[in-house]
C-alpha atoms as one frame of an Amber mdcrd trajectory, in Angstrom:
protein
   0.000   0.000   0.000   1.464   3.666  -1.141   1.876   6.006   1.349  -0.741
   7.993   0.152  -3.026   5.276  -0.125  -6.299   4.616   2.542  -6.520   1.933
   4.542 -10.476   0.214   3.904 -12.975  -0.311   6.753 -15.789  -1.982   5.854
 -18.908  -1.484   8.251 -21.756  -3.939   7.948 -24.689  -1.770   9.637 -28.399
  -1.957  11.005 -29.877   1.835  11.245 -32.208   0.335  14.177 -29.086  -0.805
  16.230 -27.814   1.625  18.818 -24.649   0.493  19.328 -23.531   0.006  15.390
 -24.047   3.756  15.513 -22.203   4.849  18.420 -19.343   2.716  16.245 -20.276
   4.515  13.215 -19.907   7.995  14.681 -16.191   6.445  15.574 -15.591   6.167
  12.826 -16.702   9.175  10.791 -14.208  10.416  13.279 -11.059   8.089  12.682
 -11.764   9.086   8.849 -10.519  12.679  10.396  -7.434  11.680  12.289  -6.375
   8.193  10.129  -6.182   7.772   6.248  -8.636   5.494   6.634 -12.123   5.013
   3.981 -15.434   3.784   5.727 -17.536   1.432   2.582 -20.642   1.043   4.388
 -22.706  -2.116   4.061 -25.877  -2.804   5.187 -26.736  -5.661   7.069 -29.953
  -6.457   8.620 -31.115  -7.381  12.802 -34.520  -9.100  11.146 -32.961 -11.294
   8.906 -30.464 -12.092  11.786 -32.755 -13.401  13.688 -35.724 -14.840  11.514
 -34.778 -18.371  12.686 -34.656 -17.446  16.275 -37.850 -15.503  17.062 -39.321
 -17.923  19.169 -36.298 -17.381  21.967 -36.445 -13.587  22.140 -38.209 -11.822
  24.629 -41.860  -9.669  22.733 -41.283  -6.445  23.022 -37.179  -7.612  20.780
 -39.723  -9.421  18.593 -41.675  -6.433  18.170 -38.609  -4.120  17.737 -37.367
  -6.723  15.004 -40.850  -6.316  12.933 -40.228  -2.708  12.720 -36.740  -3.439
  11.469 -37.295  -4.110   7.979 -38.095  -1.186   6.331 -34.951   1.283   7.062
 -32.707  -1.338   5.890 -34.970  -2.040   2.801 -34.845   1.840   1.804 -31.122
   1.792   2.919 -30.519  -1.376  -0.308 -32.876   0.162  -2.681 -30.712   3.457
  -2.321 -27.567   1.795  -2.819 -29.071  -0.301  -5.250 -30.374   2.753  -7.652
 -27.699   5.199  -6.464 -24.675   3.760  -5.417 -22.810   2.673  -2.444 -21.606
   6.536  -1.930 -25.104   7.528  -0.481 -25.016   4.450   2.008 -22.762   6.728
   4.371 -25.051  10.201   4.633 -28.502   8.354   4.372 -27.025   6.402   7.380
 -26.167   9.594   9.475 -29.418  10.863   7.942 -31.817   8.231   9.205 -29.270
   7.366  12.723 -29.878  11.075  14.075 -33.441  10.952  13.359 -33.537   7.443
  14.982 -30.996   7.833  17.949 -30.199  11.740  18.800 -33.994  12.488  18.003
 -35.952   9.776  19.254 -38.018   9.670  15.994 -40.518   6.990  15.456 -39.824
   4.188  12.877 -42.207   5.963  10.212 -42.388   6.865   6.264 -42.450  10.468
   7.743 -39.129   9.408   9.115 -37.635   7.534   6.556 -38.657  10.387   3.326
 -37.022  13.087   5.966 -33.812  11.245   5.974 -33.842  10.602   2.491 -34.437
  13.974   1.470 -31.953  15.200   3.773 -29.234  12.368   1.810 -30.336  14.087
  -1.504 -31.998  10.953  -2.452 -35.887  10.713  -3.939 -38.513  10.475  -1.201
 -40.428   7.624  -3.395 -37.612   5.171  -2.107 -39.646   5.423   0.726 -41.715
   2.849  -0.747 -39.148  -0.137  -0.556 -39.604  -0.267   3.181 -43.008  -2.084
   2.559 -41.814  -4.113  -0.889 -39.741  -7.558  -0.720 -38.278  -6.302  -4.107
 -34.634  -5.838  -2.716 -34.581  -8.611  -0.094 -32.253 -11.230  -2.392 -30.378
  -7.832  -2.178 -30.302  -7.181   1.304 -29.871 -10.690   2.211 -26.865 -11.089
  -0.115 -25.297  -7.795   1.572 -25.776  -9.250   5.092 -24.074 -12.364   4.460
 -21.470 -10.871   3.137 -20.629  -9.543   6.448 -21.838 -12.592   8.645 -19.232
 -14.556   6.644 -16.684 -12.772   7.149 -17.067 -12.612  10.681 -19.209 -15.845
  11.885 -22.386 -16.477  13.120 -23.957 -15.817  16.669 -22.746 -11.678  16.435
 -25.212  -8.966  16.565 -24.611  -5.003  14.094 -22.308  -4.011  13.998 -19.280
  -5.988  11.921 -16.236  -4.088  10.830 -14.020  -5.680   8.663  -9.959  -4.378
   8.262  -6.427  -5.907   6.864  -4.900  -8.417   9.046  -1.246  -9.184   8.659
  -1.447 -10.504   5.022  -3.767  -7.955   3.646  -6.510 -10.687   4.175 -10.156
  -8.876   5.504 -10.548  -9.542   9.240 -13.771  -8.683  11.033 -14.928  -8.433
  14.135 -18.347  -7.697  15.927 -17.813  -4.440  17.196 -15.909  -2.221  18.950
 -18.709  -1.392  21.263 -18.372   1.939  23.072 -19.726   4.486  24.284 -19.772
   7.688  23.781 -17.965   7.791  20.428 -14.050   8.216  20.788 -12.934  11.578
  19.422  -9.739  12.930  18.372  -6.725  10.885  19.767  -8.665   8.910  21.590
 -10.861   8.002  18.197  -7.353   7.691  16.865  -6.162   4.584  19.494  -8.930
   2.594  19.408  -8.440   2.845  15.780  -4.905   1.676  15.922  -5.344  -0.805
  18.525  -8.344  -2.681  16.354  -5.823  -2.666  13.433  -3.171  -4.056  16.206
  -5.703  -7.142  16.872  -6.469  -7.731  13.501  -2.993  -8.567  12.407  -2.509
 -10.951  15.260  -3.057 -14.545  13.822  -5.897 -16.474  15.965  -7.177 -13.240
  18.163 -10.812 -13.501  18.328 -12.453 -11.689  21.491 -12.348  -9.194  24.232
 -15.528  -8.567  26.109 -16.551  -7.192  29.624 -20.207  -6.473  30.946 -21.584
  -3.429  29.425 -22.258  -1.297  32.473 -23.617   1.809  30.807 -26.265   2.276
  27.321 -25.369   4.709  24.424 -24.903   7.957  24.821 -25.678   9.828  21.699
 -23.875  13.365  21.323
C-alpha cells in the first residue's frame, strides 16, 4: 500500500441498532485523524434473527418487525444510487432514529432521504420484498466474514497478510474523538494482524450515549 493510499474499513450496519451507531460515529471520526475510507454495508437485525424468534423476549420481537423497512430503503438506495449515499442516508436516518428519538415511520424515513439528496419515493421499498435477495446477499457478506452468533455491527480491516478480518464491534460508548478516536483505531488494526485473536468482552455497564 502507497503512502498515500487509505486503509479500507468496511462497516456492515443496522440503522435500528444503537450500538452500530455509536461505532459509526467512531468512525466518521477516525476518517478525520487516520487515512482510513469507511464502505458502508448494510446488514440487517430481522434477517439475523428470523430463525430465532421464538427465543427472544416480545417487546425484541416487536422491535425486530419494525426493522425491515430502514434497511430495505437503505438497499434500494444503494441499489439505484450507489454505495456513496449508504454513508449520509445512514447519518441521515441514525440522528433521526438515535439523537432524536423519531418513530420508525415513512415520515421518518422520506425526511432522511431527502436530507441524503436521495428521492422520497424510495420510501416505498420499506413495505416491498423487491430488494430482499439484495439485502440478504449484503448481510451475508458480512456474517461470513465474521461468523455467526454476532449482533450489528461488523467491521471488517487488513490483518497481517492484507486478508479482511472482522470483528463484531468495537462497542463503546460515547464515540471516541480525536486521539482517543485515533487509538482505538490503531489498537483494532493491532488485533487484527494478530493470527488467531478472536475476542475481548466485559459487561456493558452503561447504554449509548448519543452526542
Amino acid at each position: 500500500m502507497s503512502e498515500t493510499a487509505k486503509t479500507p474499513a468496511d462497516f456492515w450496519f443496522d440503522p435500528l441498532c444503537p450500538w452500530a451507531w455509536m461505532t459509526s460515529r467512531w468512525m466518521l471520526e477516525v476518517e478525520k485523524v487516520r487515512p482510513v475510507e469507511v464502505r458502508w454495508h448494510v446488514m440487517s437485525l430481522a434477517v439475523l434473527n428470523e430463525d430465532k424468534l421464538d427465543e427472544l423476549p416480545e417487546n425484541y420481537r416487536e422491535l425486530l418487525a419494525t426493522a425491515w423497512g430502514p434497511v430495505r430503503v437503505c438497499i434500494a438506495a444503494e441499489e439505484q444510487h450507489g454505495s456513496e449515499v449508504l454513508g449520509p442516508l445512514y447519518t441521515a436516518l441514525g440522528t433521526r432514529l438515535h439523537n432524536r428519538g423519531l418513530d420508525r415511520t415513512r415520515e421518518t424515513l422520506v425526511d432522511a432521504l431527502k436530507e441524503a439528496g436521495l428521492p422520497a419515493e424510495l420510501a416505498d421499498a420499506a413495505d416491498s420484498d423487491a430488494y430482499d435477495a439484495q439485502l440478504r446477499a449484503s448481510h451475508k457478506e458480512g456474517i461470513d466474514l465474521v461468523g455467526q452468533e454476532v449482533g450489528t455491527p461488523v467491521i471488517a480491516v487488513p490483518g497481517h497478510d492484507g486478508e479482511q478480518i472482522a470483528f463484531f464491534g468495537p462497542v463503546v460508548t460515547p464515540a471516541p474523538k480525536g486521539e482517543e478516536a485515533a487509538k482505538l483505531w490503531d489498537g483494532t488494526l493491532m488485533v487484527a494482524s494478530i493470527p488467531g485473536f478472536y475476542e475481548i468482552k466485559r459487561t456493558r455497564t452503561q447504554g449509548p450515549i448519543f452526542d
